[in-house]
MDTraj code that builds the backbone (N, CA, C; nanometers):
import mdtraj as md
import numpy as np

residues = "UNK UNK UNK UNK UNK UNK UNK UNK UNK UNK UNK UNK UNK UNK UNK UNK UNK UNK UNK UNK UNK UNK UNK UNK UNK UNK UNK UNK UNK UNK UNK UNK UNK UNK UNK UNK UNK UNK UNK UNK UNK UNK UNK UNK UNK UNK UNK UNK UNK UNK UNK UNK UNK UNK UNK UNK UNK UNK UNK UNK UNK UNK UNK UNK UNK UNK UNK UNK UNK UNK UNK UNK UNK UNK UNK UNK UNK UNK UNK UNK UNK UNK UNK UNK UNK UNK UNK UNK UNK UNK UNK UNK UNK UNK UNK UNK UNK UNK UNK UNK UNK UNK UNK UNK UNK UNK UNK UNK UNK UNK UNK UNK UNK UNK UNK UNK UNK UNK UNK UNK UNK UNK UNK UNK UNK UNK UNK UNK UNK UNK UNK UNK UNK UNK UNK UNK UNK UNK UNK UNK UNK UNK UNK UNK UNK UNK UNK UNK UNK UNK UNK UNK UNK UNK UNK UNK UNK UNK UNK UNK UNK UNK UNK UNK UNK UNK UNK UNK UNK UNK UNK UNK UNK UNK UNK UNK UNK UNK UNK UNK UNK UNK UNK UNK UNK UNK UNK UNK UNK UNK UNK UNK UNK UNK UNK UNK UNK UNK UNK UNK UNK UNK UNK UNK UNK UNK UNK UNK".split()
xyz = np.array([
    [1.8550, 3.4512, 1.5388],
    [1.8491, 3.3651, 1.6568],
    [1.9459, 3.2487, 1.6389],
    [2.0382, 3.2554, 1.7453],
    [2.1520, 3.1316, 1.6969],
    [2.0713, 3.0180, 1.8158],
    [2.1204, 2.9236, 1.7654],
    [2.1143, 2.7687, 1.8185],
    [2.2052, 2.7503, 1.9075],
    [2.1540, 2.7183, 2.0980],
    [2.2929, 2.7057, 2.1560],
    [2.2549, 2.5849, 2.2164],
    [2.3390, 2.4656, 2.2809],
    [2.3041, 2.3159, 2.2914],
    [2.2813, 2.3374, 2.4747],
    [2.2965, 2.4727, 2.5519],
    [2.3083, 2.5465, 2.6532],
    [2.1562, 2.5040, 2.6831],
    [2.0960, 2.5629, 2.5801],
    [1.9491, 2.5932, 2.5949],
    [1.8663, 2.5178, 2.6119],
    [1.9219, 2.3183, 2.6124],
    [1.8193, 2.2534, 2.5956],
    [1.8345, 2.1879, 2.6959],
    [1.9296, 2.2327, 2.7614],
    [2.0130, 2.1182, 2.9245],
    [1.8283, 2.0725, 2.9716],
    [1.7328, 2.1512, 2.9972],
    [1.6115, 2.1202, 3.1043],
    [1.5694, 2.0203, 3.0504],
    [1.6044, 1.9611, 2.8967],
    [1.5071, 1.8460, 2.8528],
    [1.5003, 1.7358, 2.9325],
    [1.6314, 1.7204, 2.9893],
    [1.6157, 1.5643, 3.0537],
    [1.6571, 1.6104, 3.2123],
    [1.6333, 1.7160, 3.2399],
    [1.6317, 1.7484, 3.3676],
    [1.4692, 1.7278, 3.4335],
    [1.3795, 1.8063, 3.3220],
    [1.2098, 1.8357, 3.3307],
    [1.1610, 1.6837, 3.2831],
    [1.1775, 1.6194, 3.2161],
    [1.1469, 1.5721, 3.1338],
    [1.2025, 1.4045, 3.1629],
    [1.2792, 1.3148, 3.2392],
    [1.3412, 1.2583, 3.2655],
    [1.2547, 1.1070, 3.2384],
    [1.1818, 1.1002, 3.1915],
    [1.1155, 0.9433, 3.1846],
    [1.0642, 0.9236, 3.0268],
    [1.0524, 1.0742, 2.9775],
    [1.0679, 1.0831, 2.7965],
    [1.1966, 1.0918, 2.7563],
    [1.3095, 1.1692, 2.8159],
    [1.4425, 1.1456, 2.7855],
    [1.5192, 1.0097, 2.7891],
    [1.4677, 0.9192, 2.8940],
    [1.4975, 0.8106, 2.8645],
    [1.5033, 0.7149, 2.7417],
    [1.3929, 0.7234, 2.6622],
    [1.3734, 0.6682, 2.5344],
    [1.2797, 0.7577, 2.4750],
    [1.3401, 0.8800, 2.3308],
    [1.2505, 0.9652, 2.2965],
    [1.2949, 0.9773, 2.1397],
    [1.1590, 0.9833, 2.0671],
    [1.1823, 1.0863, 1.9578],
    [1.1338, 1.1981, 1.9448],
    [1.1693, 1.3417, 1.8803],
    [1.1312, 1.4135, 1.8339],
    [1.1395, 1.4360, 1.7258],
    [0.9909, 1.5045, 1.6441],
    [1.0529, 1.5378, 1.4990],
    [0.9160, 1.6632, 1.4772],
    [0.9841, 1.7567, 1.3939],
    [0.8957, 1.8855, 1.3172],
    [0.9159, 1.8360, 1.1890],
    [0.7705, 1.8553, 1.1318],
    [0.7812, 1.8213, 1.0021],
    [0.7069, 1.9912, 0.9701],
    [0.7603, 2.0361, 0.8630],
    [0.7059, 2.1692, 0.8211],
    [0.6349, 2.1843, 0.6923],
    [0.5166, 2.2168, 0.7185],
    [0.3657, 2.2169, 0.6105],
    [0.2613, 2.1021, 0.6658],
    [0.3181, 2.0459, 0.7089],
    [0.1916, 1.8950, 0.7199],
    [0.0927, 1.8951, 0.8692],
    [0.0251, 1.8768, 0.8508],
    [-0.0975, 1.9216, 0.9600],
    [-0.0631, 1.7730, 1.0814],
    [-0.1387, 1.7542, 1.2048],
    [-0.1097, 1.6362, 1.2704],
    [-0.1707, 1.5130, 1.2046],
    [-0.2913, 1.6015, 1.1472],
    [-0.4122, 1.4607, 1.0603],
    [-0.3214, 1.3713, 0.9545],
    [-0.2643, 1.4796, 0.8839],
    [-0.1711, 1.4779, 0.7697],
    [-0.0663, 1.3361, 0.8024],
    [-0.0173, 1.4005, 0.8729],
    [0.1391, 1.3626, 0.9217],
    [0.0974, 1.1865, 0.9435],
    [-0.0363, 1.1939, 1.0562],
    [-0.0408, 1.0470, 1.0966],
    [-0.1036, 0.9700, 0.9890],
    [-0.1711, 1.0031, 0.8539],
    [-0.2378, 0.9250, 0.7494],
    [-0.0393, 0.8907, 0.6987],
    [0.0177, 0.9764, 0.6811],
    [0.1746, 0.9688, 0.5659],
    [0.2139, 0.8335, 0.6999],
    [0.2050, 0.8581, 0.7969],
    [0.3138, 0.7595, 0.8744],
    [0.1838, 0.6149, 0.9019],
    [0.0900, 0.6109, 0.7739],
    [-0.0313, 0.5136, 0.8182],
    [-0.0595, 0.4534, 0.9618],
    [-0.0649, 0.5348, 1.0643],
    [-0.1701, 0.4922, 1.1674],
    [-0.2859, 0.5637, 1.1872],
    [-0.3867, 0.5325, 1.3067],
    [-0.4971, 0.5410, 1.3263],
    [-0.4735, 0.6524, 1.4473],
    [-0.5702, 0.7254, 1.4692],
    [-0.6135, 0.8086, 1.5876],
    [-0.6402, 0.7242, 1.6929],
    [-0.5881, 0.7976, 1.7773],
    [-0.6199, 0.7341, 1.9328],
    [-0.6244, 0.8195, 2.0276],
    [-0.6929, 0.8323, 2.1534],
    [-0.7513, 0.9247, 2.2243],
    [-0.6181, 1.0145, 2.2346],
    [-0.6667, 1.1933, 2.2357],
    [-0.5574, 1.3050, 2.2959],
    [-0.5527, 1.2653, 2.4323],
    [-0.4021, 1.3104, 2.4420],
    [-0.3432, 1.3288, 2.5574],
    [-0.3035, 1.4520, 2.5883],
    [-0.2712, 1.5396, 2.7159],
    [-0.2521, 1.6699, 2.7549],
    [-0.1507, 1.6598, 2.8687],
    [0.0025, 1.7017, 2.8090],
    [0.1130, 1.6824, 2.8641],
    [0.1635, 1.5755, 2.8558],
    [0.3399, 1.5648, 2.8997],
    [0.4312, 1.4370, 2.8640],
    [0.3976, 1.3484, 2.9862],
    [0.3994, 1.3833, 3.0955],
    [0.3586, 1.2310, 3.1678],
    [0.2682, 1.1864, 3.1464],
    [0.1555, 1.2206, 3.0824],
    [0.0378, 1.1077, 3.0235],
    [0.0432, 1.0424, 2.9149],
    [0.1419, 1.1364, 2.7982],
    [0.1860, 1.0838, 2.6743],
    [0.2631, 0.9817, 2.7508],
    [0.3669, 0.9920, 2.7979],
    [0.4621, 0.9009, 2.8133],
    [0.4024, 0.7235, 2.9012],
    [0.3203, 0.7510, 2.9659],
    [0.2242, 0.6632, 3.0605],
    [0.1267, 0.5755, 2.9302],
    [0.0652, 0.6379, 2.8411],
    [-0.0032, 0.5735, 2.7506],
    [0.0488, 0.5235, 2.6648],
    [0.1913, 0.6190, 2.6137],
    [0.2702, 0.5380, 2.5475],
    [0.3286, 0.4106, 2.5692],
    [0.3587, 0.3593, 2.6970],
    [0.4251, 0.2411, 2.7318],
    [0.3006, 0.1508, 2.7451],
    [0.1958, 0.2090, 2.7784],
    [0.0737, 0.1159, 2.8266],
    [0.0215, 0.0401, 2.6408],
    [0.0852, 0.1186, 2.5729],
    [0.0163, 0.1066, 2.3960],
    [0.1028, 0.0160, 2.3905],
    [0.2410, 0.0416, 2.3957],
    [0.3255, -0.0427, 2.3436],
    [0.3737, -0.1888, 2.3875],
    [0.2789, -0.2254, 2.4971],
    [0.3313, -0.3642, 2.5768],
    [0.1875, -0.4870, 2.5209],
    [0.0899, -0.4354, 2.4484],
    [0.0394, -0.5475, 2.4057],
    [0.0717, -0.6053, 2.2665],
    [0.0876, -0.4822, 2.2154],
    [0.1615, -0.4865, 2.0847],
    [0.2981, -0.5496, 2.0398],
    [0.3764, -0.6104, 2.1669],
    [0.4894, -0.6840, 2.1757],
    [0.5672, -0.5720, 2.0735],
    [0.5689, -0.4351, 2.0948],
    [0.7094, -0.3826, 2.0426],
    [0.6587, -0.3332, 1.8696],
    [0.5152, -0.4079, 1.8455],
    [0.5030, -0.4206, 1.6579],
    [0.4494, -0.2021, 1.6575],
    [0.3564, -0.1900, 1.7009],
    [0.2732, -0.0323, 1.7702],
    [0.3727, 0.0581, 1.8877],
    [0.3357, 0.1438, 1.7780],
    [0.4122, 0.2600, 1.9046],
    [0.2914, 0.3916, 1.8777],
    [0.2766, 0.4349, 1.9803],
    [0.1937, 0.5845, 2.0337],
    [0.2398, 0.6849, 2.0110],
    [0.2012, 0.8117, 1.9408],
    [0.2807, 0.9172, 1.9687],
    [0.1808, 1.0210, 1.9349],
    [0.1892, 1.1763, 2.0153],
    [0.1173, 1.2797, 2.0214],
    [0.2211, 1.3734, 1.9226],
    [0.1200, 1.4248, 1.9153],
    [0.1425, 1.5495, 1.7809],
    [0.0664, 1.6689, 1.8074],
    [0.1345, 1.7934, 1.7772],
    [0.0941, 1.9437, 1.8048],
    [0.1525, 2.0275, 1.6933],
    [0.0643, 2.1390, 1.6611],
    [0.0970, 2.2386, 1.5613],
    [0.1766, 2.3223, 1.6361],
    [0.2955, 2.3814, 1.5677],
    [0.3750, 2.5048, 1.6254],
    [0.3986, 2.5667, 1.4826],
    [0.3106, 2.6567, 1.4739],
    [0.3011, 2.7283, 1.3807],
    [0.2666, 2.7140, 1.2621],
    [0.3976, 2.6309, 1.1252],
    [0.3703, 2.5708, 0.9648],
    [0.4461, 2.4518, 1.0243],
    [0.4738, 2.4315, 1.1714],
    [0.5368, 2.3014, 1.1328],
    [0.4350, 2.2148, 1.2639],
    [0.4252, 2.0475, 1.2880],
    [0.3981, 1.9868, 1.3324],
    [0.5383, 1.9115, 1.4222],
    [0.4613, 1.9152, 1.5755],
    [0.5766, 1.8724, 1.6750],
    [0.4982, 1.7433, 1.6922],
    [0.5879, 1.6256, 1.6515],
    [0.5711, 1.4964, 1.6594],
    [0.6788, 1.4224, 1.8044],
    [0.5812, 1.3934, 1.9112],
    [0.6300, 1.3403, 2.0181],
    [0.6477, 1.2031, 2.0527],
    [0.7494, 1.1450, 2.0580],
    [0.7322, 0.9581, 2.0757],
    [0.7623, 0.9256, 2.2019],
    [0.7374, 0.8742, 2.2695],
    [0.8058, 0.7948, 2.3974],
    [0.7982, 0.6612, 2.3477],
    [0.9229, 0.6113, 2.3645],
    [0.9697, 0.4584, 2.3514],
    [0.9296, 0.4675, 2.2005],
    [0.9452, 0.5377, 2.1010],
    [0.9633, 0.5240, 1.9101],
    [1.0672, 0.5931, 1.8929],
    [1.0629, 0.5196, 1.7126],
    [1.1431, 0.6236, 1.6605],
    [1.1073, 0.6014, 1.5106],
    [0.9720, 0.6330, 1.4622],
    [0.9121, 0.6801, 1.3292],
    [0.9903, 0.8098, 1.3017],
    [1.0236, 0.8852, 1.3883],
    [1.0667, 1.0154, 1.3125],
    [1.2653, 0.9775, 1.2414],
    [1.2736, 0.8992, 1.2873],
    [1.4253, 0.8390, 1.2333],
    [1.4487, 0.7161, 1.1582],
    [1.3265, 0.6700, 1.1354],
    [1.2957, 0.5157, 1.0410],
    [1.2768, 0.5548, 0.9135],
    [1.3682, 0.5561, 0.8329],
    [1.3853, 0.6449, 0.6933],
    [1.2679, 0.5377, 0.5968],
    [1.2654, 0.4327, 0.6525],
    [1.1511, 0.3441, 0.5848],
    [1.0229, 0.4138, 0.5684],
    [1.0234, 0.4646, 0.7062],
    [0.8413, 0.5422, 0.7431],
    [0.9083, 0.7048, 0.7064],
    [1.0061, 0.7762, 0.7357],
    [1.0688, 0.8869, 0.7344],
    [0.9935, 0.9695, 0.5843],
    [1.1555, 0.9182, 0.5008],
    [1.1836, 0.9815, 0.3482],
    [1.0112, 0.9605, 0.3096],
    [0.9588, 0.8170, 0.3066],
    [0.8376, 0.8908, 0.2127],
    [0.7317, 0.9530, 0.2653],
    [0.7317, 0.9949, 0.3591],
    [0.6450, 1.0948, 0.4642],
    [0.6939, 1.2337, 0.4368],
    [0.8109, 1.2125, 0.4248],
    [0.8851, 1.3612, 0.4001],
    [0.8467, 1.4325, 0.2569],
    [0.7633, 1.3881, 0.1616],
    [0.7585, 1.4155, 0.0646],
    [0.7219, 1.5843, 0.1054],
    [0.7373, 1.6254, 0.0028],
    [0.6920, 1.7806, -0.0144],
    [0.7140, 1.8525, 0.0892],
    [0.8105, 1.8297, 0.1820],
    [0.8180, 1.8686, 0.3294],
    [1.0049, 1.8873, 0.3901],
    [1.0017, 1.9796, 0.4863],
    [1.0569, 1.9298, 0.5458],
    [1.1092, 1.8539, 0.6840],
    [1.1873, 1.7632, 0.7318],
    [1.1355, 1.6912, 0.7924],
    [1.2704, 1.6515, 0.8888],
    [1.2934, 1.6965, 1.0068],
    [1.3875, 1.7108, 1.0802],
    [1.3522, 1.6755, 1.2227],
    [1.4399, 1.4869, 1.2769],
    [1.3970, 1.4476, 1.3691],
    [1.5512, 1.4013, 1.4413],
    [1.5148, 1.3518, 1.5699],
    [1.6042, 1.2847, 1.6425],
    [1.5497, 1.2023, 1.7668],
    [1.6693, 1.0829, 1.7397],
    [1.6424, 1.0123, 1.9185],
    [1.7316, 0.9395, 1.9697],
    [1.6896, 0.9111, 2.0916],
    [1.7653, 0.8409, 2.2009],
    [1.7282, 0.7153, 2.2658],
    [1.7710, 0.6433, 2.3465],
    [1.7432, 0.5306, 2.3939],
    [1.8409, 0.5441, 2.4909],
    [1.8460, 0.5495, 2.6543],
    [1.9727, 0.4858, 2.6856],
    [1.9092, 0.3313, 2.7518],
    [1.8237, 0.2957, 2.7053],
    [1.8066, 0.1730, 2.7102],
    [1.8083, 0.0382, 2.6295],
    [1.9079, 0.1019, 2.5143],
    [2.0089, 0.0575, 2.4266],
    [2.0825, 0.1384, 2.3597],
    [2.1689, 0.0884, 2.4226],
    [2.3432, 0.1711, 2.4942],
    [2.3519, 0.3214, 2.4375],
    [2.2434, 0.3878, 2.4415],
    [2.2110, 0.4891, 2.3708],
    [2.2262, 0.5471, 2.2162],
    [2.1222, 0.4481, 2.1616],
    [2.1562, 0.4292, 2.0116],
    [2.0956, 0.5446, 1.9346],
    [2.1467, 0.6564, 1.9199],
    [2.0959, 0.7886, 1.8993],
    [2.0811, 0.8340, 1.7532],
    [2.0415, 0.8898, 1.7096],
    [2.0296, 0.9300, 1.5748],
    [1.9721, 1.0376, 1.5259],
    [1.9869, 1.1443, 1.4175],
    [1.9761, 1.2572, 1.3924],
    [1.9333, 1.2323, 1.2490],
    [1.8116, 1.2634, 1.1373],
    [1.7671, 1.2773, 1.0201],
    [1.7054, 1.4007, 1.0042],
    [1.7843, 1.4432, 0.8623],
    [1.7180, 1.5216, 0.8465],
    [1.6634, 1.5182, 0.7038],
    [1.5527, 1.5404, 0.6553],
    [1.4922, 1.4535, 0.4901],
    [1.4217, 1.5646, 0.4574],
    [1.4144, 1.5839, 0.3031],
    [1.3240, 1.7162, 0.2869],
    [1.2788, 1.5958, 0.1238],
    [1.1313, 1.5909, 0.0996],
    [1.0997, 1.5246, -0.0585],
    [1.1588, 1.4281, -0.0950],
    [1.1410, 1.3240, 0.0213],
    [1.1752, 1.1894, -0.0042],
    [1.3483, 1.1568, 0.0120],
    [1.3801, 1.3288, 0.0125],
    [1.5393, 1.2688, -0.0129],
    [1.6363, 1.2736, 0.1443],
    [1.6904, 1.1473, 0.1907],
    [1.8338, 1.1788, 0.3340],
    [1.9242, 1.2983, 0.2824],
    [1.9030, 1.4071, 0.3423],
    [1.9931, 1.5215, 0.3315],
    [2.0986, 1.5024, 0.4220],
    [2.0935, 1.4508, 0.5737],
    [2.1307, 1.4194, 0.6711],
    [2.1516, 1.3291, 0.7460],
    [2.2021, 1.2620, 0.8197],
    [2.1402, 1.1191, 0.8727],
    [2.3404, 1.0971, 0.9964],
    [2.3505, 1.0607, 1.1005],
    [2.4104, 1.0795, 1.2144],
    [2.3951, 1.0307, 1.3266],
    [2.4778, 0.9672, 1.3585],
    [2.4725, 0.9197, 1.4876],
    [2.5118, 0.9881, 1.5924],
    [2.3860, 1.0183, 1.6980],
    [2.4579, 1.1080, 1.7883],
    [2.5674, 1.1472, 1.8927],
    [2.6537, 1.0115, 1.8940],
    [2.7576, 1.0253, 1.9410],
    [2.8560, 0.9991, 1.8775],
    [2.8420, 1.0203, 1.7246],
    [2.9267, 0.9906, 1.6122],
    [2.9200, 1.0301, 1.4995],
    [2.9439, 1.1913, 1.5145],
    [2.8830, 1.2461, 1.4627],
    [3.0223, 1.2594, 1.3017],
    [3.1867, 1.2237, 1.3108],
    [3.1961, 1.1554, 1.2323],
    [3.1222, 1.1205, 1.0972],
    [3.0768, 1.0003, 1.0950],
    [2.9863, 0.9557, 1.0344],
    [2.8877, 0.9946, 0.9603],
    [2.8931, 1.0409, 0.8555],
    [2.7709, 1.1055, 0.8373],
    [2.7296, 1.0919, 0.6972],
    [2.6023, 1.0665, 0.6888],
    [2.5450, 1.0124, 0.5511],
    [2.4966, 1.1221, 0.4901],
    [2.4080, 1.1083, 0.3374],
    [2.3276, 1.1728, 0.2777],
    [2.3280, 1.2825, 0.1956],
    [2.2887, 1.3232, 0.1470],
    [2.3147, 1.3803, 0.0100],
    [2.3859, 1.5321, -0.0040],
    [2.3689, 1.6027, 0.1802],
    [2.4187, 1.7144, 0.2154],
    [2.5535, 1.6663, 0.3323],
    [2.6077, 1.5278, 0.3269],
    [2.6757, 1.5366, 0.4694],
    [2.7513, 1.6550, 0.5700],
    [2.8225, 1.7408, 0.4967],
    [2.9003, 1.8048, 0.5252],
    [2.8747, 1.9378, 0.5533],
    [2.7028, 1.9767, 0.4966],
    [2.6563, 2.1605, 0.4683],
    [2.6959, 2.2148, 0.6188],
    [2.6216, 2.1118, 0.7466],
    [2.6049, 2.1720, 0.8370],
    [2.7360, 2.1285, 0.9612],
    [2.8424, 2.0779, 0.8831],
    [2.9829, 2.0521, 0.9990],
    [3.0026, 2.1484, 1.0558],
    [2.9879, 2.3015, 1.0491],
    [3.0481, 2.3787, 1.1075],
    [3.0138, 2.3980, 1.2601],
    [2.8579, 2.3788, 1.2311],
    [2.7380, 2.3989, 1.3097],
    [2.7197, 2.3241, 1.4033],
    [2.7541, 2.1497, 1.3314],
    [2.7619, 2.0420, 1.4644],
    [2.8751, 2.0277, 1.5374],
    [2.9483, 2.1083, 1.4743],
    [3.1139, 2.0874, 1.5537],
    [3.1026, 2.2434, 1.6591],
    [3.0525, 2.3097, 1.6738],
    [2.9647, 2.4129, 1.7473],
    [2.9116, 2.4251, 1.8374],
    [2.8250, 2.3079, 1.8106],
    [2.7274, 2.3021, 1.8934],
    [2.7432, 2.1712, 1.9687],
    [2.8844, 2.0930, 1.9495],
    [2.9618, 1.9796, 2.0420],
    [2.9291, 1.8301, 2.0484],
    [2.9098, 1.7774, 1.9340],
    [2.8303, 1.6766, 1.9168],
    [2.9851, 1.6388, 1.8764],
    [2.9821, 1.4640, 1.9574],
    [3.1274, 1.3750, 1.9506],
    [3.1729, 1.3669, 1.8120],
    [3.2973, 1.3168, 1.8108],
    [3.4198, 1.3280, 1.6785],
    [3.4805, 1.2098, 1.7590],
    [3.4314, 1.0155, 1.7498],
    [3.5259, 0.9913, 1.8267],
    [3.6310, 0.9653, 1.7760],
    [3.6919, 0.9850, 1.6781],
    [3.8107, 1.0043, 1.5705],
    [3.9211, 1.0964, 1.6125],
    [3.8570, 1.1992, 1.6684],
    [3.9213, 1.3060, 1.7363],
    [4.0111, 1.3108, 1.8330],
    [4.1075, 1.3545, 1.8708],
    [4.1274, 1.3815, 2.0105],
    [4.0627, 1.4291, 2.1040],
    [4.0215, 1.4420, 2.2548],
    [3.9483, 1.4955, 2.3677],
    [3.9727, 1.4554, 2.4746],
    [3.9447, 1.5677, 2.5673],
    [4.0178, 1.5349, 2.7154],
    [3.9213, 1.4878, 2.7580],
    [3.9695, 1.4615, 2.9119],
    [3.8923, 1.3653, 3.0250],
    [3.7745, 1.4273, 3.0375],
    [3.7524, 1.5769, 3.0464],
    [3.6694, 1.6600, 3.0775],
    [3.5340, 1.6433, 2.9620],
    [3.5540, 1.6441, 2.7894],
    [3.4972, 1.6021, 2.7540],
    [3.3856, 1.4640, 2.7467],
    [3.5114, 1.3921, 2.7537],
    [3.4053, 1.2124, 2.7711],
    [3.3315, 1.2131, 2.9041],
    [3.3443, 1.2770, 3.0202],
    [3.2738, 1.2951, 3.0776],
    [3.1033, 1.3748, 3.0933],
    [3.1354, 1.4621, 2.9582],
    [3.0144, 1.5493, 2.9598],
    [2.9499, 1.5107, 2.8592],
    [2.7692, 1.4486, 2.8404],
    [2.7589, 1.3639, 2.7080],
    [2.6494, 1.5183, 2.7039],
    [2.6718, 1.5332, 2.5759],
    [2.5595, 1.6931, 2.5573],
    [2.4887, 1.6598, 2.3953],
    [2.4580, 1.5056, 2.4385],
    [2.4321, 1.4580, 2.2748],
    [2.2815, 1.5054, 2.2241],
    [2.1850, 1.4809, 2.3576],
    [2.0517, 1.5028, 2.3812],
    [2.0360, 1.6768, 2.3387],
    [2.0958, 1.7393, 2.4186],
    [2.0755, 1.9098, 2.3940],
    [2.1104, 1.9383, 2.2754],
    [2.2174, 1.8833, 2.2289],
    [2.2743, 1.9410, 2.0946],
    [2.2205, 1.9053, 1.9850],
    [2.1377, 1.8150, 1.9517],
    [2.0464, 1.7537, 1.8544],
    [1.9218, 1.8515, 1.9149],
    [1.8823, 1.8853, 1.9804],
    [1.7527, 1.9803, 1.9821],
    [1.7744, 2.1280, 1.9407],
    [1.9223, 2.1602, 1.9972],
    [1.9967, 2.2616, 1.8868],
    [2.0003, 2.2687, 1.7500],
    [2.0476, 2.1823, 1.7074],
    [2.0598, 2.1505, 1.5646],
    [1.9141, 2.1484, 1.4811],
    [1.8223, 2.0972, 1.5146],
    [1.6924, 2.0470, 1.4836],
    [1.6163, 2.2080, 1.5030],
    [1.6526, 2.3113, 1.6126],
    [1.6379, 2.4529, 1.6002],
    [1.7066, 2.5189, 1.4106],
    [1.8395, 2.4488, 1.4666],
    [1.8810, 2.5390, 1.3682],
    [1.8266, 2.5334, 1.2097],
    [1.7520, 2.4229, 1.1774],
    [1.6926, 2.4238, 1.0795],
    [1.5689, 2.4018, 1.0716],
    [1.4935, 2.4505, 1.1647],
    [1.3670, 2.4929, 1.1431],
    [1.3093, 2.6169, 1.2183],
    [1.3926, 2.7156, 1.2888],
    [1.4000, 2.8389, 1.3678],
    [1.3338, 2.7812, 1.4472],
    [1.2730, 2.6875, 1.4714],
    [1.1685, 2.6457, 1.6338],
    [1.2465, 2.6786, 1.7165],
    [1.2256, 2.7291, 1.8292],
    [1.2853, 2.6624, 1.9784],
    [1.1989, 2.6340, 2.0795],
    [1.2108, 2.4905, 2.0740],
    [1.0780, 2.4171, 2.1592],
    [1.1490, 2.4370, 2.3256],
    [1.0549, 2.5053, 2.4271],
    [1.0312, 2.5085, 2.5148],
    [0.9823, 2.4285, 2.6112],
    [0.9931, 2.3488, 2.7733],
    [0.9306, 2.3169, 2.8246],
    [0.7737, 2.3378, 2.8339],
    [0.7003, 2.4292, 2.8137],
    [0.5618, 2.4908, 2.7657],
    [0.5121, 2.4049, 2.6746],
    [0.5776, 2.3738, 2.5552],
    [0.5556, 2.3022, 2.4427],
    [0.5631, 2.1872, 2.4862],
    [0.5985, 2.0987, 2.6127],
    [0.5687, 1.9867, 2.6598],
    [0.4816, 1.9347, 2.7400],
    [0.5013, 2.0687, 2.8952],
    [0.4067, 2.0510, 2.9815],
    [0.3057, 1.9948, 2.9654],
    [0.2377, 2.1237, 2.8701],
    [0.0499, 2.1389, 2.9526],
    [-0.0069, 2.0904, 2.8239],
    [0.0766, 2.0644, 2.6865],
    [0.0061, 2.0831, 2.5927],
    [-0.0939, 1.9496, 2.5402],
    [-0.1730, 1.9982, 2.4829],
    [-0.2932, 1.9135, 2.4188],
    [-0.2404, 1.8231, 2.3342],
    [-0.2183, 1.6837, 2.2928],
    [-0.1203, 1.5815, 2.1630],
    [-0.2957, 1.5509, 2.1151],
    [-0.2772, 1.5601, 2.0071],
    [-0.3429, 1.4681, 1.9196],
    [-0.2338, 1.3543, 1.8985],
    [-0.3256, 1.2595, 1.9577],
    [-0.2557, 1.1091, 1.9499],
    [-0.2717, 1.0246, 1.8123],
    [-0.1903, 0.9306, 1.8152],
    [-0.1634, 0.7821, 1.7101],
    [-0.0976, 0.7325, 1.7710],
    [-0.1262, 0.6215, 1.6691],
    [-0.0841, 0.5069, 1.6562],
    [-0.0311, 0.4264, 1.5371],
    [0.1131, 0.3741, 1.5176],
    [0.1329, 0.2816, 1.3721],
    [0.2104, 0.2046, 1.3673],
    [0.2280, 0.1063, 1.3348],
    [0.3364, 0.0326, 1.3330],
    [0.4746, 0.0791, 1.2762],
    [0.5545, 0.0324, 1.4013],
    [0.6797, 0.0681, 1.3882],
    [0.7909, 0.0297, 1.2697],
    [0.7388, -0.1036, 1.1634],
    [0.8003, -0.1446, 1.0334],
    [0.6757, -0.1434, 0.9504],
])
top = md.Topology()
chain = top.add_chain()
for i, resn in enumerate(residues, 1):
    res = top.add_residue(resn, chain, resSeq=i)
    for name in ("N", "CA", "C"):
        top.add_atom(name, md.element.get_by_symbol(name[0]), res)
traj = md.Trajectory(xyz[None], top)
């Protein structure tokens, strides 16, 4: 099964008020219970589907002045789908790497409500294998930088070092291609289904 960045265009088509400010991350072996004791927060009521995640999420995060962020979590299979609206625990290598212990642990996010400050980790046992900015992709940290260039240059994630036509800077495919990539190393391919209807076991933790 190849990874195509084609496949993920509906995220922010379906999805348009979590695409605005989102993380995703699969962590593989760790249960949701698991996952939210490693990232120390507390349980907080399930939610069932992204417009309620996303609705409770902002409603969590405005008394908390920014310190708490919300996020639902679901099993897909050996790995756990960790959902944020308005976070980004799955890219805070602070909360990340030592969560990642014994695991592996492959996230990304967006904001375009700061200037779309995007980012791609990927951590397996504490260690940055990966780490990228998603529109700069250039750049690239961690202890594997280079394993998967072939793959991100593939699957069209910016080089702004590069040359590119008009046609390019016009088309930003930063969002799809990080859900590509994030396929390609964990065979998932998360579906609208996997957003809709589904059941989150919720948290809560502080974001530092």
């Amino acid at each position: 099964m190849t990874a195509n960045t084609a496949d993920y265009l509906w995220f922010e088509e379906r999805f348009p008020d979590l695409a605005e400010a989102y993380c995703i991350t699969l962590v593989h072996g760790v249960s949701p219970v698991e996952l939210l004791r490693r990232l120390g927060g507390r349980a907080e009521p399930a939610r069932t589907g992204i417009p309620a995640l996303v609705e409770a999420a902002y409603d969590f995060y405005a008394p908390f002045s920014g310190t708490r962020t919300l996020f639902g979590m679901t099993p897909i299979g050996p790995w756990t789908l960790m959902v944020e609206p308005n976070g980004w625990h799955g890219v805070n290598e602070e909360k990340a790497l030592p969560a990642s212990v014994d695991a592996r642990w492959i996230s990304h996010y967006d904001n375009s409500n700061a200037n779309n400050d995007g980012s791609f980790l990927w951590a397996e046992n504490k260690d940055r294998h990966l780490q990228f900015d998603l529109r700069g992709a250039c750049y690239r940290n961690g202890s594997h930088p280079d394993e998967l260039l072939d793959v991100i240059r593939r699957l069209g994630f910016e080089f702004p070092e590069e040359p590119t036509t008009t046609d390019d800077l016009d088309t930003d495919l930063a969002i799809p291609a990080a859900f590509a990539l994030a396929e390609h190393l964990t065979q998932v391919r998360l579906m609208p289904t996997h957003l809709q209807d589904t059941a989150f076991v919720c948290g809560g933790a502080e974001i530092k």
